[in-house]
N, C-alpha and C positions, 0 to 999 in steps of 0.2 A: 244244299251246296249251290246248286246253278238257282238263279238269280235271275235271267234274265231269258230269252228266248232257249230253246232246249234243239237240237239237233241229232236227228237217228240213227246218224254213223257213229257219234259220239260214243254213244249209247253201248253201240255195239262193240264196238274194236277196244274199246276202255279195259275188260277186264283181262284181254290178250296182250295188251302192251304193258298192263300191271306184272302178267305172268314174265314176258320177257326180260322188262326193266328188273324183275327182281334175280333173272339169272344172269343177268348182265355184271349186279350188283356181289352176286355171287360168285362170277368169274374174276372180278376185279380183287376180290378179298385173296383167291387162291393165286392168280398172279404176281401179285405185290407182298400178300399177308399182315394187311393191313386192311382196319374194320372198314366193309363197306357203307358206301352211304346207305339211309332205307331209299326204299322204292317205291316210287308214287304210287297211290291206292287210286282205284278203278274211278271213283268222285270227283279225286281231284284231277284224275287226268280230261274224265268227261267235262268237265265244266272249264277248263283249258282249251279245250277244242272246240266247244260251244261260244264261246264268247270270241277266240281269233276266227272263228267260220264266219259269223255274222258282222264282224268286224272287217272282213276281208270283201265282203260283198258292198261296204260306204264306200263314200267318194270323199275326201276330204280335201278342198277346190280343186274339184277335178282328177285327181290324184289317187290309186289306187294305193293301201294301205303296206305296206312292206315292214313288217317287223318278225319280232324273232323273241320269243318269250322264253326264258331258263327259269326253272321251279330248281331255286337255289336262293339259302337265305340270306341278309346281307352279309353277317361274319363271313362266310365264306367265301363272298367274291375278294379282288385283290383290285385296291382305288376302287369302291365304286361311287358311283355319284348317284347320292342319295336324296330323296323327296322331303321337303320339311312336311306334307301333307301327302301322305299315298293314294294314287290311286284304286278307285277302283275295279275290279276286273269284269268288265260291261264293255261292249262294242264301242259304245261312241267315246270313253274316252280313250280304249286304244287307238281307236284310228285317229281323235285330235292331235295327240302323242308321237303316231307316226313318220310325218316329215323328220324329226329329230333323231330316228333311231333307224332311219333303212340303211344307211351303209353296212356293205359287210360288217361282221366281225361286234358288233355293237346288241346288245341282248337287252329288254327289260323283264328286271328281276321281278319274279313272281315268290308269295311265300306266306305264311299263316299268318293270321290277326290272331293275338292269343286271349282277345277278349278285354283287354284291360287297354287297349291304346300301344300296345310291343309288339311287337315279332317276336312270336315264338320258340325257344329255345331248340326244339324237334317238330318233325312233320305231326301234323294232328288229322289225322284219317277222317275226309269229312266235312273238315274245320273253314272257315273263312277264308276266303282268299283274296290277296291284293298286291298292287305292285309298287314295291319301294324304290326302284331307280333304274338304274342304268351300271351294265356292265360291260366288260371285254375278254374276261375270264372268267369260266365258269369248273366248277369241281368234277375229277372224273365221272363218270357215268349220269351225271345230270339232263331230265328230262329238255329237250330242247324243242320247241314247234314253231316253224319258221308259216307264212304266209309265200306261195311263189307265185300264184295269179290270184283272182277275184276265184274263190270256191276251192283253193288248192290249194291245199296246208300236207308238209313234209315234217313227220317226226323224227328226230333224230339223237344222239347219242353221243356222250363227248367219252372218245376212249383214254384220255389223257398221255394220249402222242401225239408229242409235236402242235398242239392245236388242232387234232383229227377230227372228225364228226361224221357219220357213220348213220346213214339213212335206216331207217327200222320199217316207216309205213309212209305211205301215202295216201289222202282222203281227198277225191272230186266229188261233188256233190254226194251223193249216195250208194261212187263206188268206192271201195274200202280192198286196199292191194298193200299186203303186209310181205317184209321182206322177206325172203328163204335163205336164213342165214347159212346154211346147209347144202344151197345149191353145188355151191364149186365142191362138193365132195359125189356128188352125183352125177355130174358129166365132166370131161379134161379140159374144164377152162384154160383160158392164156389167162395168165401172171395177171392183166391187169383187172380183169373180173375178180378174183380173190382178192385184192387189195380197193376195190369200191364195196365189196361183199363184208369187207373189215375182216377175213379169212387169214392168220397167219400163212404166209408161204414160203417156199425154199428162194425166190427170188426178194422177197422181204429182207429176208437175212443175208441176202450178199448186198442188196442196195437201201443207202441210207434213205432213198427218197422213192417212191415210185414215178416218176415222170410220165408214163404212159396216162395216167389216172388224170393227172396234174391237162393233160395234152388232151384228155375227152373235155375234162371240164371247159377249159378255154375254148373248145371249138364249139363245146353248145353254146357258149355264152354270146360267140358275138353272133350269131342269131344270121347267120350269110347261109349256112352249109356247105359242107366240107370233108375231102375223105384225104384219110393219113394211111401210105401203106408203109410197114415195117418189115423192112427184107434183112435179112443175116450178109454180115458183108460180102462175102464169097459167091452168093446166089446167082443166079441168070435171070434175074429179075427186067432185065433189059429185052428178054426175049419176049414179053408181055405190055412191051411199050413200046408206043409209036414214033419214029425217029424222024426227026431231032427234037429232043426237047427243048422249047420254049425256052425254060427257065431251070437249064442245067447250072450247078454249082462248084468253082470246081476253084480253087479246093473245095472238101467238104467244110461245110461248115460246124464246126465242132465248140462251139461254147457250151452247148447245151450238156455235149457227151462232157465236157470237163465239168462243169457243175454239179452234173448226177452223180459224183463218186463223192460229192458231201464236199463242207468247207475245209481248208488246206491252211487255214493259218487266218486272222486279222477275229474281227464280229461275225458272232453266229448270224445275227439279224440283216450283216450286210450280204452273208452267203444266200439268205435266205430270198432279201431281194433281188438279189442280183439273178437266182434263178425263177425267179416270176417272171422276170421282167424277159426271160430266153424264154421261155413257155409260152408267155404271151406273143414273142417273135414269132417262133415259129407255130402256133396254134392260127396267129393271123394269117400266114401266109397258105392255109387252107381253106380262106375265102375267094382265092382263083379261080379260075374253074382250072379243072382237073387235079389233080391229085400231090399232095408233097410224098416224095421218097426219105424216108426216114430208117437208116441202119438199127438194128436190135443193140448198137452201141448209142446211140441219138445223135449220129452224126447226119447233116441234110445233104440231099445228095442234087433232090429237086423240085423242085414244084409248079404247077401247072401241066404235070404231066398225064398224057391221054394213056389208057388204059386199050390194050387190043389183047384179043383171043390170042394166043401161044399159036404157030403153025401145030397143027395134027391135033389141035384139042378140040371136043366137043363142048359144045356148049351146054353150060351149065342151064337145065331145068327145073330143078328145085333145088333148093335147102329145108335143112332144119332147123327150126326156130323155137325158141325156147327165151323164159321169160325168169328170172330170179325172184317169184310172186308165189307164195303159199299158195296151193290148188291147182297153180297150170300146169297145164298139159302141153308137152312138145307138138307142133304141129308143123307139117311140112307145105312149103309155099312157093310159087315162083319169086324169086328174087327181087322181079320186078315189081311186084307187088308190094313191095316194104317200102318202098320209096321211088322210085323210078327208074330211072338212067345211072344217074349216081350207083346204087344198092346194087345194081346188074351187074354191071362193070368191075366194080369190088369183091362180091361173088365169082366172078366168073376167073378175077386176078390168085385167088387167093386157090380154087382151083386148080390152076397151072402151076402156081407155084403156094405148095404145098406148107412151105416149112417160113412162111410169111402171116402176117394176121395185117385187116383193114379196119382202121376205124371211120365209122360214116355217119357224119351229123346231118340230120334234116332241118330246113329250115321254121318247121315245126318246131322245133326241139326234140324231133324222135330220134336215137340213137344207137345204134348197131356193131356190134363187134362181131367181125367176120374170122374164123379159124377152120383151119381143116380137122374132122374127127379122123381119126385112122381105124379106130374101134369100128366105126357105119362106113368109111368111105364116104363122105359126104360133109362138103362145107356147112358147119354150122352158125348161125346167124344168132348173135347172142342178144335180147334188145333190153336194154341197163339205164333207157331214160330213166327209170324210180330211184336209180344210185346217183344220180348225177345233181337233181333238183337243190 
């Protein structure tokens, strides 16, 4: 099957993502009741991830490689633009390939040679592999491996909501950090850890969109850093901030909050823009320094606001941290340690007030969700960079 250079992580995680992808496959069937797709076999997933690894390490003028492979065959994508000649699945012509396919949302289709010059009618365990085009939609549960830096490939999973995708593993070099899909049943995550975890939850079911999820992702992306805290409108969240705020809002500003309750009338697709486009507002305006206030309704209250210790609270000296990563182990840290000044301060916010949660982007791309346990007594520090990529 592999062809071409071989890679040891491959190797490795191959036949744990066989076992997943095949219960994923099987959750899909009992959800729906309809036949699932199969499940990639341990070969072809290896040699999928051998050839975007070594692919992700070229330069193609200058240019680091950015794509996104779906093991889906053509019938099944919807428009796809097809190759008179396929490629095939080698480093160097993914990365030739690349400029054409790094925008979001844009996948090349991966899928069997059945031997005779066709594509294959079913998966062939094993079998030849090659790419016939290019797509935009891919079938539920279809293997997906995206490239996110040079060495760092994201597997993931199309749950077939909404256009969801749903992170499974991440491979750097020859670390291999597979997701715990199980976590949020283990400690009392906030809403928006279950919904990057792909965890059904009781806040799922009262909202059409998760905005929170939506609100980490844009804040990693523009790559500044950035911390969002979420107070319940009633709070004394005032008593943990330093007055006057900079960039008080007032009214609040509420497009966001109207948009999260889902579209109201006209195009699904212009609802759908129209709340990117509030997401991305206000995920920008956590490139300030200091902090946006953001209601548990998503209304803005402020941003650039400084963060101060409550009168009569102690300062917070650890948390607990914990990782949504098969085999870790919670472990407890000074706050400051995660990130700096930022991660302190949001710690220390979330502390005082209690019945709030902080999101905190590094300019790293390391990623933090701040909650109060009540079970320990003790702000837990939830770090979800591996859902975010």
């Amino acid at each position: 099957m592999i062809s071409g250079p071989t890679y040891p992580a491959a190797r490795i995680v191959a036949p744990r993502l066989e076992a997943l992808f095949a219960r994923h496959a099987a959750e899909a069937r009992a959800r729906r009741g309809v036949a699932p797709r199969p499940a990639p076999d341990a070969s072809t997933i290896e040699a999928m991830i051998a050839a975007v690894f070594w692919a992700s390490l070229r330069r193609e003028e200058g240019y680091v490689p950015r794509i996104s492979l779906a093991l889906a065959a053509p019938h099944e994508a919807i428009h796809p633009m097809l190759f008179e000649r396929p490629l095939a699945l080698e480093p160097g012509a993914l990365a030739r390939v690349a400029p054409a396919v790094e925008r979001a949302g844009i996948h090349l289709g991966v899928w069997f040679d059945d031997g005779a010059g066709r594509w294959a009618p079913a998966p062939i365990p094993g079998g030849p592999l090659g790419v016939w085009g290019m797509t935009r939609a891919v079938p539920d549960t279809t293997f997906v491996l995206e490239v996110a830096a040079p060495g760092l490939l994201v597997v993931k999973h199309h749950r077939g909501e909404s256009g969801k995708f749903v992170n499974v593993a991440v491979l750097e070099g020859d670390a291999i950090k597979v997701i715990d899909e199980l976590a949020s049943n283990v400690y009392r995550h906030p809403p928006v850890l279950a919904s990057m975890l792909g965890s059904p939850s009781p806040a799922s079911w009262l909202n059409p969109v998760n905005v929170l999820m939506q609100l980490a992702v844009s804040m990693r992306a523009h790559g500044r850093g950035g911390s969002l805290l979420v107070v319940p409108p009633d709070s004394e969240w005032h008593a943990s901030i330093v007055r006057p705020i900079p960039y008080a809002v007032s009214p609040p500003f509420t497009e966001l909050a109207v948009l999260s309750n889902g579209p109201s009338g006209g195009r699904h697709q212009d609802w759908e823009d129209a709340l990117a486009r509030a997401v991305s507002a206000v995920a920008g305006l956590t490139a300030v320094d200091g902090a946006v206030i953001l209601t548990s309704a998503y209304d803005v209250l402020a941003f650039g606001a400084k963060i101060a210790r409550r009168r009569g609270s102690p300062p917070v000296e650890q948390v607990k941290v914990t990782e949504p990563i098969e085999g870790a182990e919670p472990w407890h840290a000074d706050p400051g340690q995660l990130g700096g000044t930022r991660h302190l301060s949001a710690a220390q916010f979330v502390h005082d007030q209690r019945d709030a949660i902080a999101l905190v982007a590094s300019q790293d791309g390391r990623f933090t969700v701040f909650a109060w346990s009540p079970d320990e007594a003790i702000v837990h520090a939830h770090r979800v960079d591996v859902l975010l990529m």
